[in-house]
C-alpha positions in Angstrom: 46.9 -45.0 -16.0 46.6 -44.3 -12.5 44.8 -41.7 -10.8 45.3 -41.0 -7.0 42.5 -39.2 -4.5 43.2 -36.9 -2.1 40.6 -35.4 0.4 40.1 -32.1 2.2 39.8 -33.7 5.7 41.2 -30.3 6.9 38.3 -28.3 5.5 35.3 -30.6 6.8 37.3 -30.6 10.4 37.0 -27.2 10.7 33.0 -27.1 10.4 33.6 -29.7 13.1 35.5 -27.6 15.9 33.4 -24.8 15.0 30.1 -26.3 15.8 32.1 -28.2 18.9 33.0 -24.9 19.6 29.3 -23.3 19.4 27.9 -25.9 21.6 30.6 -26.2 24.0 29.2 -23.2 26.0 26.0 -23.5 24.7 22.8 -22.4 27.6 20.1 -25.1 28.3 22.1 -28.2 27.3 22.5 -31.0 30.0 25.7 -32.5 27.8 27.8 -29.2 28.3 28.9 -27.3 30.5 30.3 -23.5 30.6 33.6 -23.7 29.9 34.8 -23.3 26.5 36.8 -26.7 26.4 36.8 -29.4 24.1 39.0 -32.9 22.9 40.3 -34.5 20.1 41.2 -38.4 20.2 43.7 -40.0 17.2 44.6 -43.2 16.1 48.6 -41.6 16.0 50.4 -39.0 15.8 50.9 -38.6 12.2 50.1 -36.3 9.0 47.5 -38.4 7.8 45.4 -38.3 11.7 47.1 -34.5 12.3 45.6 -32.9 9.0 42.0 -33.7 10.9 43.4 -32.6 14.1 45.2 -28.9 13.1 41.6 -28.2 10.6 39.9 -29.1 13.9 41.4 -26.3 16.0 41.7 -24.1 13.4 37.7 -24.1 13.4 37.0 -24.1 17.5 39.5 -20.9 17.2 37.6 -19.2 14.4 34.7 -19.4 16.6 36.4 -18.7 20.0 39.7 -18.1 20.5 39.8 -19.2 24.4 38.6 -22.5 23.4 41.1 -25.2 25.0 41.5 -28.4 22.9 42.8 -31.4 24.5 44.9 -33.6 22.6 45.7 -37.5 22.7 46.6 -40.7 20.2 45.7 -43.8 21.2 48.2 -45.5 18.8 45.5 -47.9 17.6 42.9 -48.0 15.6 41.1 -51.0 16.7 41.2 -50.5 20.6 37.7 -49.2 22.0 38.7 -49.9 25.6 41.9 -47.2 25.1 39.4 -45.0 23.1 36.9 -45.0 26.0 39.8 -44.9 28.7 41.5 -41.7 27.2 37.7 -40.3 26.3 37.0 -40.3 30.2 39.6 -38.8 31.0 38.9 -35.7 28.7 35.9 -35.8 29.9 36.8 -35.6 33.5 39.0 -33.0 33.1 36.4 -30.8 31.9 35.8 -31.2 27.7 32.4 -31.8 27.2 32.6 -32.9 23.3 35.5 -35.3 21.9 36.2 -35.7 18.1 37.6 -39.2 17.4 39.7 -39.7 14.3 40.8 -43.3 15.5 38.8 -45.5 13.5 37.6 -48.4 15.7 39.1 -47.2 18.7 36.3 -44.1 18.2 33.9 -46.7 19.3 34.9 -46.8 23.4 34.7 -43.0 22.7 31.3 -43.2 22.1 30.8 -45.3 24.6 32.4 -42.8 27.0 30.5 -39.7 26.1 27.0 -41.9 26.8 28.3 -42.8 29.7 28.9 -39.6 31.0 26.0 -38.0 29.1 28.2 -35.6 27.1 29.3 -35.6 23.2 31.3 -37.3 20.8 32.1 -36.5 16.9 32.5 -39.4 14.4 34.7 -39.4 11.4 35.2 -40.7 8.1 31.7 -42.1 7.3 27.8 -40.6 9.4 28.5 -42.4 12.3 25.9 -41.0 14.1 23.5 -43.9 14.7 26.0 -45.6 16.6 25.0 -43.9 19.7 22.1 -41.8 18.7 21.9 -38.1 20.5 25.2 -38.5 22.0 27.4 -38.1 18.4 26.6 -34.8 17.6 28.0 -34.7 14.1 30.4 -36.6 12.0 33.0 -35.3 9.5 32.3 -37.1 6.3 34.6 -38.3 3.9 32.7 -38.8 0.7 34.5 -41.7 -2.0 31.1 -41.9 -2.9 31.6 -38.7 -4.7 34.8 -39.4 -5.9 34.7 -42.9 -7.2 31.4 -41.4 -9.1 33.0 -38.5 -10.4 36.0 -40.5 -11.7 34.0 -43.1 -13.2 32.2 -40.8 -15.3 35.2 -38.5 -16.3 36.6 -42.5 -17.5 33.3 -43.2 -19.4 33.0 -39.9 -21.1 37.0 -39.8 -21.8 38.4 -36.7 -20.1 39.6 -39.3 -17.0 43.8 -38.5 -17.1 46.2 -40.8 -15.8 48.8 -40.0 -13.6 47.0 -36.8 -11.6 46.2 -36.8 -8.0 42.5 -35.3 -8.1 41.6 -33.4 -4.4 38.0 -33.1 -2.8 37.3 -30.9 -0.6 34.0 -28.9 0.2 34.1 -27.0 -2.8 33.7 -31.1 -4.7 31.4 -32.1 -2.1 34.5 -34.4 -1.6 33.9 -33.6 2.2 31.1 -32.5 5.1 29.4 -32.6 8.0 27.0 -35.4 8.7 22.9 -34.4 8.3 23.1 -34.5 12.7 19.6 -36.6 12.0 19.6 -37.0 16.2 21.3 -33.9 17.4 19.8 -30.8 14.7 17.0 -30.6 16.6 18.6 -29.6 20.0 20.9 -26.9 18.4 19.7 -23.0 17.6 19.3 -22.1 13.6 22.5 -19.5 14.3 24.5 -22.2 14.8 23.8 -24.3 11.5 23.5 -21.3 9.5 27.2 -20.3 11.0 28.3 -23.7 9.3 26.9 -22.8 6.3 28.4 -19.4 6.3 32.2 -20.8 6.9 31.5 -23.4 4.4 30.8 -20.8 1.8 33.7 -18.5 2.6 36.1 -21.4 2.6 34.6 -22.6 -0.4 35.7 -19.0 -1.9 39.1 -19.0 -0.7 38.3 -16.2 2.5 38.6 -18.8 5.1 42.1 -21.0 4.1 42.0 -23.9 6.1 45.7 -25.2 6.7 46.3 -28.4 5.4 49.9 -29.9 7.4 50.3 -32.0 4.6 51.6 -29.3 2.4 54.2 -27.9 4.7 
């Protein structure tokens, strides 16, 4: 009588590194520069934190192939002064936007990318209002959804024990956050590239590699 919940966080990471990799060299923008280069901060090296990392990549490279993503783990998930302190140093050596998929440690990388006047990308839940302009996205995962969608398949009886039930775009299981305080600074091409990737990996034309299935 148990029914387990997997996500897509693969799928919803690649939106990510694409738009990361759109606005990395984007014209006009004070919180980028040029260069095609980019960052991604764990909590540790690890399937579960990987999954985000290798969807994350996957996406920058879709859009440009010469992007250069900078990797690190901070081997904690509640340490915002080694968040911020690896954050800097991407930043310094040239990235411009940082994913963080390192829970509370994420929050020193926020505080590094004001600080420095660049970008940061929250995960898990729309962490954007933490530090509002600066998080230009966050990739969302949705037990909203799921924990709706199961409790009706158990109230109108087609709820089955024992599966494992995925959500990925195609469930709404996953996404990008509404970028309430960033949209506005971005060119229509860009968000109607997302919605263009998200539909052809929706179809199967994109396939998005998900580590935890090699």
């Amino acid at each position: 009588n148990v029914v387990s919940v997997l996500f897509r966080e693969d799928e919803a990471s690649f939106l990510a590194g694409a738009v990361e990799a759109m606005v990395t060299t984007m014209e006009g923008n004070d919180k980028v520069n040029p260069e095609p280069f980019i960052g991604a901060i764990g909590g540790t090296q690890s399937p579960g934190i990987d999954v985000f990392i290798v969807g994350f990549e996957e996406g920058a490279n879709y859009i440009n192939p010469d992007t250069k993503v900078l990797t690190a783990y901070s081997n904690s998930f509640g340490d915002p002064a080694k968040g911020q302190e690896l954050a800097l140093s991407m930043y310094d050596q040239g990235a411009d936007i940082i994913f963080q998929i390192a829970g509370g440690t994420g929050e020193g990388v926020f505080q590094a990318a004001e600080d420095t006047n660049h970008y940061a990308i929250g995960v898990d839940s729309d962490q954007d209002y933490i530090k509002p302009g600066y998080i230009l996205t966050s990739m969302l995962k949705r037990v909203d959804v799921a924990v709706y969608d199961l409790i009706s398949k158990l109230v109108d009886g087609t709820l089955e024990g024992g599966e494992a039930v995925v959500y990925g775009l195609a469930e709404n299981g996953v996404a990008l956050s509404p970028m309430t305080y960033t949209k506005d600074q971005l060119p229509s091409e860009f968000l109607e590239t997302v919605e263009e990737l998200k539909a052809k990996i929706i179809s199967g034309e994109i396939s998005v590699t998900d580590i935890r299935e090699e």
